[in-house]
C-alpha positions as CSV (number, residue, x, y, z in Angstrom):
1,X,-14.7,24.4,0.0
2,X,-15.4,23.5,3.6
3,X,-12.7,24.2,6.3
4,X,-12.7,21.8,9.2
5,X,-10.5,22.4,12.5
6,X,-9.4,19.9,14.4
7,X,-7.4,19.7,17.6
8,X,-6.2,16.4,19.4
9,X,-2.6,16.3,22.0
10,X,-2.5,12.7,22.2
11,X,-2.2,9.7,20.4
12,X,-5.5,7.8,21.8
13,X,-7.3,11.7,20.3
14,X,-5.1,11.3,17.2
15,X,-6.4,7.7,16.1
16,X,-10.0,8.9,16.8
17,X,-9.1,12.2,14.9
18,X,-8.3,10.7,12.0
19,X,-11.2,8.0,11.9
20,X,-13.2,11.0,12.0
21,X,-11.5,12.5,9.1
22,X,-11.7,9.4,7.0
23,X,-15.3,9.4,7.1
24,X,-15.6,13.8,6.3
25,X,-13.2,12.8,3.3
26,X,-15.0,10.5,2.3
27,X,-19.0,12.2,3.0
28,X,-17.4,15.5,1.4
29,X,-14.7,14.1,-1.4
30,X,-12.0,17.0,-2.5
31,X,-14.2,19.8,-1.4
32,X,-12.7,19.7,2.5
33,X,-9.7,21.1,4.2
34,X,-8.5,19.9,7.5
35,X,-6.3,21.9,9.6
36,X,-5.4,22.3,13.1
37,X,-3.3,19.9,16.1
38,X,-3.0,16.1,15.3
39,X,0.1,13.2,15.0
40,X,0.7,10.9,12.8
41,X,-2.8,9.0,11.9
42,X,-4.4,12.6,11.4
43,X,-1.6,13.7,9.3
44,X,-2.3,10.9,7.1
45,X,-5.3,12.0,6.2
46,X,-4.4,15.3,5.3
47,X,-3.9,17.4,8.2
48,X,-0.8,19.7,8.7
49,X,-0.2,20.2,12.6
50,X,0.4,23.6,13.8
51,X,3.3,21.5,16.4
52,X,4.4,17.9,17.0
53,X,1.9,17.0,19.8
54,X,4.6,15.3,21.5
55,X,5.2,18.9,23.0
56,X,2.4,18.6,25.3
57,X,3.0,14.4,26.5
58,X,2.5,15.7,30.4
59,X,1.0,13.3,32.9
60,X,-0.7,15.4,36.1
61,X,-1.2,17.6,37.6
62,X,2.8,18.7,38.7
63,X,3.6,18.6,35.0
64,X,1.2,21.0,33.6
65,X,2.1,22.9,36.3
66,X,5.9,22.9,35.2
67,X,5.3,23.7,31.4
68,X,2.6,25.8,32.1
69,X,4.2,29.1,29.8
70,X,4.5,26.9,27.1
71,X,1.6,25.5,27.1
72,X,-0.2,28.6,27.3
73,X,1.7,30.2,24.1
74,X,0.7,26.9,22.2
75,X,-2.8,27.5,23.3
76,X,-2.2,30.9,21.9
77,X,-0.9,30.4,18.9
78,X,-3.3,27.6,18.3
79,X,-6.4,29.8,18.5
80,X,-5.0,32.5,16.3
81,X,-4.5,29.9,13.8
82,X,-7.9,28.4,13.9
83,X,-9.9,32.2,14.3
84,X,-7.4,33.0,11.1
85,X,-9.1,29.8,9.3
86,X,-12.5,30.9,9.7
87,X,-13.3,27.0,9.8
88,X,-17.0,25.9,9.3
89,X,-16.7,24.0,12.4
90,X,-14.0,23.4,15.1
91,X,-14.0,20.2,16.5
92,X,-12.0,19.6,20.1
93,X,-10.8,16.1,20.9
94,X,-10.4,14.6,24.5
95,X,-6.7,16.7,26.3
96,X,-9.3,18.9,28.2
97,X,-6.6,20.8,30.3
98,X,-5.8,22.2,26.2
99,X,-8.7,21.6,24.0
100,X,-11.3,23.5,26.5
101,X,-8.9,26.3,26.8
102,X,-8.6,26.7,23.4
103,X,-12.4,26.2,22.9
104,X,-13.6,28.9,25.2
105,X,-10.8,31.4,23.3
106,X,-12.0,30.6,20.1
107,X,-15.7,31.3,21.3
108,X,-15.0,34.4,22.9
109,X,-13.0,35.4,19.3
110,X,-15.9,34.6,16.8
111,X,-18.8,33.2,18.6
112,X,-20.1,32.1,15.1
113,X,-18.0,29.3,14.6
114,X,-19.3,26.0,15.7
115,X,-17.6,23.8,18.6
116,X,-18.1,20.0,19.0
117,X,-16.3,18.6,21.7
118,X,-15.7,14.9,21.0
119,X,-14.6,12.4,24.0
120,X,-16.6,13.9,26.6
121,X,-15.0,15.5,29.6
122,X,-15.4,13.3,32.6
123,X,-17.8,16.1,34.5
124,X,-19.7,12.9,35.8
125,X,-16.6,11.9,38.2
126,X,-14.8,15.6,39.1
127,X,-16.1,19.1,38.4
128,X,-19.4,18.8,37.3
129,X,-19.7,22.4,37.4
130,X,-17.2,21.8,33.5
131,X,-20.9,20.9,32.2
132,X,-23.0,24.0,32.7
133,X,-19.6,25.9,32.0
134,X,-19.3,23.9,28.4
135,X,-23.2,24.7,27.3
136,X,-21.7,28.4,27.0
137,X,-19.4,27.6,24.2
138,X,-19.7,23.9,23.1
139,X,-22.5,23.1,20.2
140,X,-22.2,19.7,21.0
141,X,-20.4,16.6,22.6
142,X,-19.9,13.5,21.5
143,X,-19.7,10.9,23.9
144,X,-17.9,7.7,24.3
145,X,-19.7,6.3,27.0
146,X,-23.3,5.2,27.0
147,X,-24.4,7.0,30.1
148,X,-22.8,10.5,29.8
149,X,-26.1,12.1,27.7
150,X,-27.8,11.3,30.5
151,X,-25.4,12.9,32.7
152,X,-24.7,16.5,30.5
153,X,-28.6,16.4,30.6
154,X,-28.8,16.1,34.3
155,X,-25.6,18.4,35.3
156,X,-27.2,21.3,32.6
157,X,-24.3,20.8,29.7
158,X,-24.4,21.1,26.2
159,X,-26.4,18.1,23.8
160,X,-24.8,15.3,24.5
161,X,-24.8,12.0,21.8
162,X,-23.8,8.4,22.6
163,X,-21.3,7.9,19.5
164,X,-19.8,4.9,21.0
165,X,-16.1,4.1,22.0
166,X,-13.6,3.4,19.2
167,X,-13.5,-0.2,21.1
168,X,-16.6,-1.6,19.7
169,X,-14.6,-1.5,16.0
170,X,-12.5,-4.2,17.2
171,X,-14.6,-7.1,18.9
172,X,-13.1,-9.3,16.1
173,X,-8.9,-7.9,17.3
174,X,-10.2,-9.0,21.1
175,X,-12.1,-11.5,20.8
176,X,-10.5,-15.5,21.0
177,X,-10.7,-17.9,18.2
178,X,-11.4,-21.6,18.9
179,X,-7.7,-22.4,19.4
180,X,-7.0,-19.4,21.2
181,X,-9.8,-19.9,23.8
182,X,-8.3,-23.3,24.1
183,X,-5.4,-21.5,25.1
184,X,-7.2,-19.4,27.4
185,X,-8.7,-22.7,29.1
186,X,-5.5,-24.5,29.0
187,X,-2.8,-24.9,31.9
188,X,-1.0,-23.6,32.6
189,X,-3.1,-19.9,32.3
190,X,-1.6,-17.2,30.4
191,X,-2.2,-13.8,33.3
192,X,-1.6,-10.5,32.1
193,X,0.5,-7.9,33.8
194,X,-0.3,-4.1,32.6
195,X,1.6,-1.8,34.7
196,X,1.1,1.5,32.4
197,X,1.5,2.9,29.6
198,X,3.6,6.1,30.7
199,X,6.8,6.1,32.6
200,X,5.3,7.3,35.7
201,X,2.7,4.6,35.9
202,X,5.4,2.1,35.2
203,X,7.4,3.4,38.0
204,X,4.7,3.3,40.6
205,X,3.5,0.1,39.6
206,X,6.5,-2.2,38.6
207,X,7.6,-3.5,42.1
208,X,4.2,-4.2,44.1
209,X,3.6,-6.2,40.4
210,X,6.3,-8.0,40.5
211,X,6.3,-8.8,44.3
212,X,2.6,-10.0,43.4
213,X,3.6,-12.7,40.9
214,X,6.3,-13.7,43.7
215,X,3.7,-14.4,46.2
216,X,1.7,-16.1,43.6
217,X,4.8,-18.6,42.7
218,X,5.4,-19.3,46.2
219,X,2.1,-20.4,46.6
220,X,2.4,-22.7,43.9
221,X,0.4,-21.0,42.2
222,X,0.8,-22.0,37.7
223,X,0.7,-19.2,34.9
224,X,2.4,-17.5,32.5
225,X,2.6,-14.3,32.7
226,X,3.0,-11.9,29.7
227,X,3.8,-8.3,30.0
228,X,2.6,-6.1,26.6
229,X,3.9,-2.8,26.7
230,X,5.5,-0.1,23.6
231,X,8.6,0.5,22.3
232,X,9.3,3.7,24.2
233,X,9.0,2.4,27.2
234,X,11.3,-0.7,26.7
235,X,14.4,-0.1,28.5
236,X,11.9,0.9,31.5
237,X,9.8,-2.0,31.6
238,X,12.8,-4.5,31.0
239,X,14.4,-2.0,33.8
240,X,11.8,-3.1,36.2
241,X,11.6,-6.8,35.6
242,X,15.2,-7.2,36.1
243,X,14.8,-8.2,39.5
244,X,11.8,-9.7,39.7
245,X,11.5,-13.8,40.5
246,X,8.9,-14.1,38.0
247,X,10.2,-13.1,34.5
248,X,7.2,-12.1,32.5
249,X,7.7,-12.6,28.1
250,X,7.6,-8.9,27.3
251,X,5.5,-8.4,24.1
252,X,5.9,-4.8,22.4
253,X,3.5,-4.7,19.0
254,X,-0.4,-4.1,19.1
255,X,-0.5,-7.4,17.5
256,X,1.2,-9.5,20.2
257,X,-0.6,-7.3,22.7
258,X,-3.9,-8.4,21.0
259,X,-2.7,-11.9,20.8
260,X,-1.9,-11.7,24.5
261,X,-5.4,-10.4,25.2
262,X,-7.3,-13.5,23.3
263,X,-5.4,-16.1,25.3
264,X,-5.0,-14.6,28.7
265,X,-7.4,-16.4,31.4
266,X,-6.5,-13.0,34.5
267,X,-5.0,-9.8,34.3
268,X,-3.5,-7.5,36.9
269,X,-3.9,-4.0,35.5
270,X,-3.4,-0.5,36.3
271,X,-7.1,1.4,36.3
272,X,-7.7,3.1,32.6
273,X,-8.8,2.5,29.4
274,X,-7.2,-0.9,29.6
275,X,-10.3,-2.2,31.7
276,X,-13.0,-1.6,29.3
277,X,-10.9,-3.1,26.5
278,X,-10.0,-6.5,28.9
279,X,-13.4,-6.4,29.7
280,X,-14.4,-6.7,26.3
281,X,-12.1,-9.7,25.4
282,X,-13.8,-11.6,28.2
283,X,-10.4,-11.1,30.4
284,X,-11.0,-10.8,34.6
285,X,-8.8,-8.9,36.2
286,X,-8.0,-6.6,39.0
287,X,-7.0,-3.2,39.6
288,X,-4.4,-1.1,40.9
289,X,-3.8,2.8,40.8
290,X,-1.0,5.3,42.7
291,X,-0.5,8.4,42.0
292,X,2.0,11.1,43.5
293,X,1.0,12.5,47.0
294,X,0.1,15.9,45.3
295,X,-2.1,14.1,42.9
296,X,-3.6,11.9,45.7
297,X,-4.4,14.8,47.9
298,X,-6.7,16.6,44.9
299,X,-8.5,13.6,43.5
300,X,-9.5,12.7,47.2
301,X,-11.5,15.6,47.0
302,X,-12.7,16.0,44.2
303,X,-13.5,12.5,42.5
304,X,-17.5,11.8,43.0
305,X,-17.7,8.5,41.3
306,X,-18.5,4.7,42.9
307,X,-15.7,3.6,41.4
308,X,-12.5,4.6,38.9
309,X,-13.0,1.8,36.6
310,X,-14.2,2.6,33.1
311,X,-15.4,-1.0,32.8
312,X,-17.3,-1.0,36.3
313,X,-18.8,2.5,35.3
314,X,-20.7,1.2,31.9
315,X,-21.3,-1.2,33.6
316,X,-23.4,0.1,35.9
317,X,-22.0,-2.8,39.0
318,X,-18.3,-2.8,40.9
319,X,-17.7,-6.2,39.6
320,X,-13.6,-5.5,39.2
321,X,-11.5,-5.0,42.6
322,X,-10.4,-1.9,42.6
323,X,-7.2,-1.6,45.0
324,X,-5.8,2.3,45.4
325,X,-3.4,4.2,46.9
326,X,-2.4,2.6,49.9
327,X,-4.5,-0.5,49.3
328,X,-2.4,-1.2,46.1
329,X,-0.4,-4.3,48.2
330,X,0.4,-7.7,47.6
331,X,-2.0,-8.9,50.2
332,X,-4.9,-7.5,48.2
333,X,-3.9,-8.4,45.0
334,X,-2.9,-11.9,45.2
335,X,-5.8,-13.2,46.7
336,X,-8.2,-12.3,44.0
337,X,-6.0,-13.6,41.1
338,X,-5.8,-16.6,42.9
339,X,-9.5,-16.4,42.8
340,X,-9.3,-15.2,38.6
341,X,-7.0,-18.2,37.8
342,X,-9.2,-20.8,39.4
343,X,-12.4,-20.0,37.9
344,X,-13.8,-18.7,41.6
345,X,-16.6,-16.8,42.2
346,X,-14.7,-12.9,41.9
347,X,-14.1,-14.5,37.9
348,X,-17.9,-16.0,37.1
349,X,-19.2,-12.2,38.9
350,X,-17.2,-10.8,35.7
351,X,-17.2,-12.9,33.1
352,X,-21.1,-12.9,33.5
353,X,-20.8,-8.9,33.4
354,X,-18.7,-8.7,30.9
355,X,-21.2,-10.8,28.6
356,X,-23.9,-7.8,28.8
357,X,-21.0,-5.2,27.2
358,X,-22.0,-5.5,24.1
359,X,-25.8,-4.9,24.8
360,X,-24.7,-1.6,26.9
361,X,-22.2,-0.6,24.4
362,X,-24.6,-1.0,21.5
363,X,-24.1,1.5,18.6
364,X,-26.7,0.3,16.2
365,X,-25.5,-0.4,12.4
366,X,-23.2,2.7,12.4
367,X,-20.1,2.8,13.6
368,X,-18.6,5.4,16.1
369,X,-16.7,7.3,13.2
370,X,-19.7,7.5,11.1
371,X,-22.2,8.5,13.7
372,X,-19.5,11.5,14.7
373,X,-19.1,12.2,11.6
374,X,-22.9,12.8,11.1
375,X,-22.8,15.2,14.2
376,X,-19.8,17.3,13.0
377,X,-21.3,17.8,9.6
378,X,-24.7,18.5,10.7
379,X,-23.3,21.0,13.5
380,X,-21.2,23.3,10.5
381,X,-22.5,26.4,10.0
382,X,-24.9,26.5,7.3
383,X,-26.0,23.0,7.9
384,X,-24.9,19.7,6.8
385,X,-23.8,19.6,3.2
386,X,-22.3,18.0,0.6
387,X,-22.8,14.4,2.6
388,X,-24.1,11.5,1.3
């Protein structure tokens, strides 16, 4: 019987988690068992979680600071339970401010027991000194972005592998149809408007947003906008909007927000993972980020990157606006949707960039899950076995 550990503390960690374990299932049949920190997806596929994850939904760095006893004893109690399992391989997903912790404890426990660290942590933006750190207790990382190998290699971190982001699974979910990219073409233009997807970034978004598609009305300016967000944060979002002279249709399933995405011609978005998935339906946009003071004063001096845009960093070119901090105002932002909405030249820069993703993003025939999953089996101790 092989025993695999997993640990993931959030949901974007959870869905990959339990991709990963629905290819392990399926390359090692009854004779795995999965234990560990997951939610719902990797519960599903077997695993029993040692706590709801939902103990640990912090957002910076004044949060962590807050919970910080109990989030050490979970740590603690999280690496008994895995040295306890004696697992074949322990593999760490994404949550560095937990899974690294609880990584280097295991190690320094029972150095025999392999690590893999999938969702690399972003050493190529802050703390690049992580890398070198990681080599002394990481087997190997799995990366979701096509140029951190190069960058593990060059900061002097562990193997690194290209595995691909869980995005490239669903082009066909992003992409438009014939009568939805007649919608995107039509008038007037469906625009976007993605504020966050935690109460925080909500907050600190909501009213420059809405004061944005104000100015765009007043200028006579046509669209529709369309507001996807989840059902937790419902009462915020509708909270937000209440006031605003432009009410946006406020969408709340993955499928609507899909839908949204395949017809939308613009989007205003807050920086994150929502980039690279616009960018991949083919949908301009431009960008907006605060953060609390406390927050704003570290990442001033420690972020080393050209720009905080996943989509403008595989890409390799600042194509998307980027407007933070005290740049995040109406007079930046309506100008370049203006610009997005009319087909001008900010929206041909993109859409011609965005039209090379798929190239960059390339995975060859297998797909992200299955080309982890290869990694994780081959990095158990004793070798891969038992796969297929």
């Amino acid at each position: 019987m092989r025993r695999i550990c997993l640990v993931a503390t959030e949901e974007s960690g959870d869905r990959l988690g339990a991709s990963l374990m629905k290819v392990l299932r399926q390359r090692l049949g009854d004779g795995v068992e999965f234990s560990g920190v997951g939610g719902r997806g990797m519960t599903r596929e077997g695993l029993t979680s040692l706590f709801p994850i939902e103990e640990l939904s912090l957002v910076g760095f004044t949060g962590v600071l807050k919970q910080l006893p109990k989030i050490l004893r979970l740590i603690r109690g999280t690496v008994d339970a895995i040295v306890a399992a004696q697992p074949d391989v322990l593999v760490i997903i994404d949550s560095p401010d937990f899974t690294q912790r609880v990584a280097k404890r295991v190690h320094a426990r029972d150095g025999a027991i392999p690590i893999v660290n999938y969702v690399a942590p972003t050493v190529w933006a802050w703390r690049p000194g992580r890398a070198r750190t990681m080599r002394g207790y990481v087997d190997h990382v799995l990366g979701l972005l096509p140029f951190e190998p190069e960058a593990f290699r060059r900061l002097g971190g562990p193997p690194c592998t290209y595995v691909g982001h869980p995005l490239i699974e669903q082009l066909a979910s992003l992409r438009p149809a014939a009568a939805e990219q007649a919608r995107r073409d039509a008038e007037p233009p469906v625009l976007l408007v993605l504020p966050g997807s935690r109460r925080s970034e909500v907050a600190r978004h909501m009213a420059v947003f809405g004061e944005t598609l104000a100015r765009l009305r007043a200028q006579g300016v046509a669209f529709e906008a369309v507001l996807p967000t989840t059902p937790h944060l419902e009462a915020t979002v509708r909270a937000g909007v209440a006031d605003w002279p432009v009410a946006p249709a406020i969408v709340m399933s993955e499928a609507d927000k899909r839908a949204a995405f395949r017809t939308a011609r613009a989007a205003l978005a807050k920086s994150g993972t929502v980039t690279l998935e616009l960018a991949l339906s083919g949908v301009p946009m431009v960008t907006a980020y605060r953060v609390g003071a406390v927050e704003a004063f570290i990442l001033r001096r420690l972020v080393n990157v050209q720009s905080v845009i996943l989509a403008n960093l595989v890409i390799g070119d600042n194509v998307i606006p980027e407007f933070l901090q005290e740049a995040c105002t109406v007079d930046n932002l309506a100008p370049v949707l203006v610009d997005l909405l009319s087909n001008g030249p900010i929206r041909a820069r993109q859409v011609d960039a965005f039209n090379r993703l798929d190239t960059i993003m390339a995975t060859g025939a297998a797909s992200p899950s299955v080309r982890a999953a290869d990694i994780v089996l081959a990095t158990m101790r004793g070798g891969r076995q038992g796969t297929s």
